[in-house]
C-alpha positions in Angstrom: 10.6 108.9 -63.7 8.2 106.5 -64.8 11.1 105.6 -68.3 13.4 105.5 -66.1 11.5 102.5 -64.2 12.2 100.6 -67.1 15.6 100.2 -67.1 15.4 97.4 -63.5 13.5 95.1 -65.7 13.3 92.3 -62.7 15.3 90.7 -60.0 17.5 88.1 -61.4 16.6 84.9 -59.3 19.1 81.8 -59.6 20.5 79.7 -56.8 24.0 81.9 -56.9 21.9 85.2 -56.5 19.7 83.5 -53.4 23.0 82.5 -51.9 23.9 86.2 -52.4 21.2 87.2 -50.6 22.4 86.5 -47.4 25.6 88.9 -47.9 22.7 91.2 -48.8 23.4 91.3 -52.3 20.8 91.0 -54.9 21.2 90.6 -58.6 18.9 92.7 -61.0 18.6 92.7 -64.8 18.8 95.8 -66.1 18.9 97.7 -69.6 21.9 98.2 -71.7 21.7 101.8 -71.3 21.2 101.9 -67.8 24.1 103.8 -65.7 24.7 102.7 -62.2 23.6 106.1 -60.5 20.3 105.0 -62.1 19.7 101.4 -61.0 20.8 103.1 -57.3 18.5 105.4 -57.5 15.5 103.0 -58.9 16.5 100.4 -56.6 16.5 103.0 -53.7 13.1 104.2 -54.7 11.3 101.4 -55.5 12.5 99.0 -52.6 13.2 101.7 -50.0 16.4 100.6 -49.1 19.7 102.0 -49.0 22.4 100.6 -51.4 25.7 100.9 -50.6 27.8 99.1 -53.2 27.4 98.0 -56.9 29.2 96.1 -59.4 27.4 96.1 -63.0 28.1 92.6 -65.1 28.0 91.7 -69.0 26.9 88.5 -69.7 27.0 87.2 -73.3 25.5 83.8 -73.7 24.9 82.1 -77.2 24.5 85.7 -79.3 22.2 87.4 -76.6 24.1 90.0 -74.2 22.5 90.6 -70.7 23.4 93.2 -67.9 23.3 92.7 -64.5 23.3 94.9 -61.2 24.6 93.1 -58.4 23.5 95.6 -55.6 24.6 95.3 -52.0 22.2 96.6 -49.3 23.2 98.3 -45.9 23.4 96.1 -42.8 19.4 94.6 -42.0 17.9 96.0 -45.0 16.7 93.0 -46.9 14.4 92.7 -50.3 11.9 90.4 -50.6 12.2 89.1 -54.2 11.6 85.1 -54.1 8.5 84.3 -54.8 6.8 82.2 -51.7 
């Protein structure tokens, strides 16, 4: 499992994803390769939380191609990913 741990590289932390956050949605950047069942799982796992929706998003800026996981968390589960 410990590969697999590499395909959430980090939270993805702009002001859009911290307004997210109160929806309890939270954007992640995560490899090319990487399925959603897998970034559900991870995020599951790593975060114990329970996801219950995700929408995965291309973003190609300037030659470099990025993929996001916005994940959305079930009712009072919250992630603590902004730095303080």
């Amino acid at each position: 499992m410990q590969l697999n741990r590499l395909l959430l590289k980090k939270p993805w932390i702009s002001e859009k994803a911290t307004d997210l956050s109160s929806l309890n949605k939270y954007v992640f950047l995560v490899d090319q390769s990487a399925n959603k069942k897998q970034i559900e799982r991870l995020v599951e796992e790593i975060y114990g939380v329970h996801v219950i929706k995700m929408n995965i998003i291309r973003v190609k800026n300037k030659g470099n191609t990025h993929k996001k996981a916005i994940v959305t968390l079930k009712k009072g589960e919250v992630i603590d990913i902004i730095p303080h």
